[in-house]
C-alpha positions in Angstrom: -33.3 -66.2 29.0 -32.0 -67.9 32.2 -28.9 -68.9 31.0 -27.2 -67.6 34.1 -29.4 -70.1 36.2 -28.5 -72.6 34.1 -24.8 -72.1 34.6 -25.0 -71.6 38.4 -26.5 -75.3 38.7 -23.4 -76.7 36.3 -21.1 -74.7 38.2 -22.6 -76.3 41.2 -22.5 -80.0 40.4 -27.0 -79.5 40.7 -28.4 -83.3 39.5 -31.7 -81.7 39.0 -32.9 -78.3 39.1 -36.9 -76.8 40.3 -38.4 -75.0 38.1 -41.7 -74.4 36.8 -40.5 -72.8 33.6 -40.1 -75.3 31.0 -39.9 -72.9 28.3 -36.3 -71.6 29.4 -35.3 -75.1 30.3 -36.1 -77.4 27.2 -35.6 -81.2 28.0 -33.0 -81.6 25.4 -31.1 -78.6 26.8 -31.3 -79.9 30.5 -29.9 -83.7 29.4 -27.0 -82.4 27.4 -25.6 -81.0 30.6 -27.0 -83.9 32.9 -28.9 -81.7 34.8 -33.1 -83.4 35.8 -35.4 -80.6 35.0 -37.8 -81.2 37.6 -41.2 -79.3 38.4 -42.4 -78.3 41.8 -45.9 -79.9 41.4 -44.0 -83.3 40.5 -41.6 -82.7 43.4 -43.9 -82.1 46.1 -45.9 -84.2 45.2 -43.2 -86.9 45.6 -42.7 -85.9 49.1 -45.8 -85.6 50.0 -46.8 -89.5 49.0 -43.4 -90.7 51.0 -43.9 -88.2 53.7 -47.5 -87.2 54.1 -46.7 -86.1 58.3 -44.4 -83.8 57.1 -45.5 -82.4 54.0 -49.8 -82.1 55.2 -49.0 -79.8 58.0 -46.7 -77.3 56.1 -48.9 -77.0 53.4 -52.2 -76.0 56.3 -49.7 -73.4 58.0 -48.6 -71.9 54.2 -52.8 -72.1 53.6 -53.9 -70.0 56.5 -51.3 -67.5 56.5 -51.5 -67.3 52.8 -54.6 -68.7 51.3 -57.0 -65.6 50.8 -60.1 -67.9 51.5 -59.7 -70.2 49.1 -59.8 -73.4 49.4 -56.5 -75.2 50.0 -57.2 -77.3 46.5 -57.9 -74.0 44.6 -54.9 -72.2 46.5 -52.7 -74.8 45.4 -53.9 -75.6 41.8 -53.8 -71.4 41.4 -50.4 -71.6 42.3 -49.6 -74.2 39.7 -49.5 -77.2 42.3 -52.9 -79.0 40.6 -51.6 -82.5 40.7 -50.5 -81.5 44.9 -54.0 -79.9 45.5 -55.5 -83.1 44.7 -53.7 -85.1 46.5 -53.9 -82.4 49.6 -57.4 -82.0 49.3 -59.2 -85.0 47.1 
């Protein structure tokens, strides 16, 4: 269904592209153009173990203006960043 996505990253030389929907981005589909499919929870979490300074205080800010009163590990693991929640908030 998001062909047109997938085009845009060819037509733009992309190396990987973000994206939690692996349904519309199979594995197979993704190599055979040599695109990475990456997800965000992977991603930031990347960042956040080589750059914790950077990472920690964007994710408090995007908490308190966004959070709802949830706790920033249930905030982030609702918004499908578990693996990032625990790191954030073990």
């Amino acid at each position: 269904d998001d062909v047109h996505v997938l085009a845009a990253a060819v037509a733009g030389g992309a190396g990987a592209l973000l994206t939690a929907n692996t349904r519309d981005f199979p594995l197979r589909v993704m190599a055979a153009v040599g695109i990475l499919r990456r997800h965000p929870d992977e991603f930031l979490l990347e960042i956040g173990l080589s750059a914790p300074e950077v990472l920690r205080p964007l994710i408090a800010a995007h908490h308190e203006a966004v959070g709802s009163g949830r706790s920033p590990r249930t905030f982030l693991r609702r918004s499908g960043l578990a693996r990032l929640g625990k790191w954030y908030a073990p």
